[in-house]
Structure formats: C-alpha cells, structure tokens
N, C-alpha and C positions, 0 to 999 in steps of 0.2 A: 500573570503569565505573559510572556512575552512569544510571538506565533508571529509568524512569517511562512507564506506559499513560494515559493519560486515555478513560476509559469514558463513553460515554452511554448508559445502559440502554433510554431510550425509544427510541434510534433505532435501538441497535445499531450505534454508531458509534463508532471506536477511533482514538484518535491516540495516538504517540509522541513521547517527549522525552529523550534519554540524549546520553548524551557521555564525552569524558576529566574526569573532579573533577580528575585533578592538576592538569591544565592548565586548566581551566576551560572547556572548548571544546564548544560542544553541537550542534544540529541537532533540530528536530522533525519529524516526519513525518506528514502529511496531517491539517493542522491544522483544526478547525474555527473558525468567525468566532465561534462563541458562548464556546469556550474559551482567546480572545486573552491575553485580562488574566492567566488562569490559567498558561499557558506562562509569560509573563513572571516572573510571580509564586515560580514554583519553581526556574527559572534561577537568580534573582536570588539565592533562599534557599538555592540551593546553590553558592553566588560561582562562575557560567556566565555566558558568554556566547551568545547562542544566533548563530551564525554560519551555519549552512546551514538553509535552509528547505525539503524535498521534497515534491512532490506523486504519488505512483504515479501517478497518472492524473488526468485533467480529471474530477472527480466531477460524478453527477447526481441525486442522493439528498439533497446536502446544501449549502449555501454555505461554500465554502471563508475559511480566514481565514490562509491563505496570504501576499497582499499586503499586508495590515494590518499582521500579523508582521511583512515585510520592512522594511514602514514606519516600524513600533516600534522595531524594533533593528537595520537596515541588512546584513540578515543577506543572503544571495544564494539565490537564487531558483532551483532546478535544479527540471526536468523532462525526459521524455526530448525528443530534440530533433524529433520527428515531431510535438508539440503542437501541436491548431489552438487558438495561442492569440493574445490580441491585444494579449498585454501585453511587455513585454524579459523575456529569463527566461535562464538556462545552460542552452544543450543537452547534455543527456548521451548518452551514446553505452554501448553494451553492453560490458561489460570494463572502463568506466572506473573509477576508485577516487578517492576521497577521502578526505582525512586531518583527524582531529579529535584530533591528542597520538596517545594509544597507543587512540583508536576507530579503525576502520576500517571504511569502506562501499564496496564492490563493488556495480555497477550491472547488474544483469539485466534485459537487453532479454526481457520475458514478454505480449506480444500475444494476445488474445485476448477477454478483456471489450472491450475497447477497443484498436486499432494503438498506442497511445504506451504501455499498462500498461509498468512496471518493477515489479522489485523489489530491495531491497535485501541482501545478504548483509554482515554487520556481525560483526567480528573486534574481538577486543581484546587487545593485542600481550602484557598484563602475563599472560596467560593463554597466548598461544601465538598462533601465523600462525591456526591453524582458525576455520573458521566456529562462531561462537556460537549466533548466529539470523539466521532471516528477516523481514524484513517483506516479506509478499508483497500488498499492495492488496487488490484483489479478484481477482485471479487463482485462489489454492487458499485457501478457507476452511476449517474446523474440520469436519468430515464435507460437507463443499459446496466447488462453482467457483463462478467469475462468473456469471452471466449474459450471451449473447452474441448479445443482440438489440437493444443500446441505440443499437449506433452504425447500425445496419441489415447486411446480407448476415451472416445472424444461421449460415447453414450454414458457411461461410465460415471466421468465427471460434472461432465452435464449434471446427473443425478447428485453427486456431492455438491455441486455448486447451487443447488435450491435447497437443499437440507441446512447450508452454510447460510446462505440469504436470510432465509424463512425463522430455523434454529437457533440460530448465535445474534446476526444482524438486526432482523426486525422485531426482534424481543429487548432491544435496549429502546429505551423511553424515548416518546414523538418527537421531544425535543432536540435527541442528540443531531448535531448538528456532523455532515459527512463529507468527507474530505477523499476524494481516491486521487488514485494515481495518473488517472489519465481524462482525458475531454476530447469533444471532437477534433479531430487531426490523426488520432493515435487507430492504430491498425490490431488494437487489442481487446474490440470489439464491435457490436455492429449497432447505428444509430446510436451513439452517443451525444449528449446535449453540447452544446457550447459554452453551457453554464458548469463551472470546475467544481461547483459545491452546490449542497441541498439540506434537507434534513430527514431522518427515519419518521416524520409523519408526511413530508411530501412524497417521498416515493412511496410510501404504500397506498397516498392516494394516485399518484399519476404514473409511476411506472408500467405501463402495460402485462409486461412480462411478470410482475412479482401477484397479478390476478391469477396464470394461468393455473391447472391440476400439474404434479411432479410432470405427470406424463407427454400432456401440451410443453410446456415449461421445455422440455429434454427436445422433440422434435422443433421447436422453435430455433435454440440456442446453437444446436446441430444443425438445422439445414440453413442459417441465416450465418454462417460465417465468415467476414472479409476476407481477401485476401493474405497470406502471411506474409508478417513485417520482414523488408527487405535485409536480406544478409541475415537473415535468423540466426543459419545456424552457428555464422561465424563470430555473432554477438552474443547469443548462448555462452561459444566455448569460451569467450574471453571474460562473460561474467561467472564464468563458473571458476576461473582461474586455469585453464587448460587451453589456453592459446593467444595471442597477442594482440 
C-alpha cells in the first residue's frame, strides 16, 4: 500500500491519500481545496490514479476540495448517504466496502460530531483480511472526540458520539492504528494532542475521556466546547454546495 498524510500545521488539518501502487488505484480522504494540486501531484508521481474521493463528514473548519478533485480527475464522490448536501455524490451506507486492488475500505456509520460522520477501516489484502487503520474524521481524535454542538441538540449527540467511540471504534483490534482528521490547531475539538496519529489500544489506555460513564462522557464533551470555527457558517454552505 502506498499511504500518504498531508498535514496543515496551522490549522490542524489532516488529509489522506493511499491506495493499491500495484494497481495504481487510490482514493483521498477529506481533502482540502488548498491541497488540490498537491494530491494530484503525488498520485501522479506515484503512477495512481485517484478514483475515490471521501469526505467523513460535511466539514465546518475548513473549505473542502472534495469537488475540485472530482473535477480534476473524475474520481467518485462518496459520503455517507444522510449528507445534507446539494451536490450528486455515492451514498454510502454502514458495512459497505470498497475495493481499490488489494486496498480495502469498510464504511463505518460513526454519528455524533455530526448524523452523516463515517469512518473508514482500511485493510490491505497483501498483509492479510485485518484492519490496518482507521480514518476516523472527527469522531475519536488523538487524546480528544468531536465536538457535538455544531449541528445543534449538542446532548443528543454527545450521546451518539460515545456509542460511535465505545460501539464501532474501540471494538476494532489494539493494534489498528488511527488516523483523524484533525490535531491540535483545529477548532473541532477540545484538548487535542499534537500528535496527528495513535492507535485503538493507546487511547483506551490514555484518552481520559473514553474512561468516563455515557453520562460523565456527555457533560464533559458539552460543557468543554471551544469556540466555533471561524466563518462556520459560510464554510458549511460552500462545502455543502450552497454558496461560494
């Protein structure tokens, strides 16, 4: 497999790019519009094709470059299929899998920053059927969750967002190794590490928050919320495809 992060330090902002190299076959994940050219860029350098585009979630931190991509290189467009979006996209659905050669992505319906979050579990066949890694969005970050006050009914989600953690997440094996979307800088949660990656048996040892009961868990996640990422809502409507 071939795996590439693209980091933004100032924002705290982490996209992926991996795939099959035999086959050429790649996919990025939660791309930014400022590191369009660069995806293309490293595909290219590593004779890929970038064929699937994901977004975990409708971002509101940052303007996605999601469509652009698709634009550039006709790649397909999946999100989960609850997306309020206003553009064509592949609904995905929980369980579903996708094949990139011998990558493999499994679709984890993970609700809770957001109703549409996903995240991905990514196998690669020349290794074995197991999970390799996670991309988990903003769902379970590096000592930190979501945030679950963006979309509103912030108790609410809260609650789905430890069901998602506990449920989905910390039931894939110690070793999966986990990839989110964000690290410290980014405004889409609170006390995030600096550290952009981890694994499903370090955070169950040291993330504080994944000790708590649902109900600590929920008063925690609620009353500890940074401030909202600047220009939200007008980076909402533009990744939603409803504004400029």
């Amino acid at each position: 497999m071939i795996f590439r992060p693209f980091y933004r330090f100032e924002t705290g902002c982490a996209s992926y790019l991996f795939g099959c190299g035999g086959q050429g076959l790649a996919c990025v994940v939660d791309p930014l519009e400022a590191d369009v050219d660069a995806y293309v860029a490293f595909a290219e350098a590593k004779g890929m094709r970038i064929r699937h585009v994901f977004e975990t979630h409708v971002h509101a931190d940052h303007r996605s470059g999601g469509r652009a991509l698709v634009a550039r290189t006709g790649a397909r467009y999946g999100l989960h299929r609850s997306a309020d979006v206003a553009f064509p996209f592949d609904p995905l659905d929980d369980g579903q899998t996708i094949e990139l050669g011998n990558t493999v992505v499994r679709v984890l319906h993970t609700p809770g920053h957001t109703p549409e979050s996903i995240s991905l579990v990514v196998s690669d066949l020349r290794r074995g059927p197991e999970p390799w890694f996670v991309n988990t969005g903003d769902t379970l970050f590096v000592g930190a969750v979501g945030r679950p006050d963006l979309p509103g009914h912030e108790r609410e989600n809260a609650a789905s967002l430890h069901h998602s953690v506990h449920v989905r997440l910390l039931e894939l094996p110690d070793d999966v190794e986990i990839y989110p979307a964000h690290f410290a800088g980014s405004a889409c949660g609170a006390g995030l590490s600096g550290k952009p990656s981890s694994t499903v048996a370090f955070e169950k040892r040291w993330n504080v928050l994944l000790a708590l009961s649902e109900a600590a868990f929920v008063d925690e996640v609620v009353g500890n919320t940074p401030p909202k990422p600047a220009e939200m809502n007008a980076i909402v409507r533009f990744n939603q495809g409803r504004g400029p």
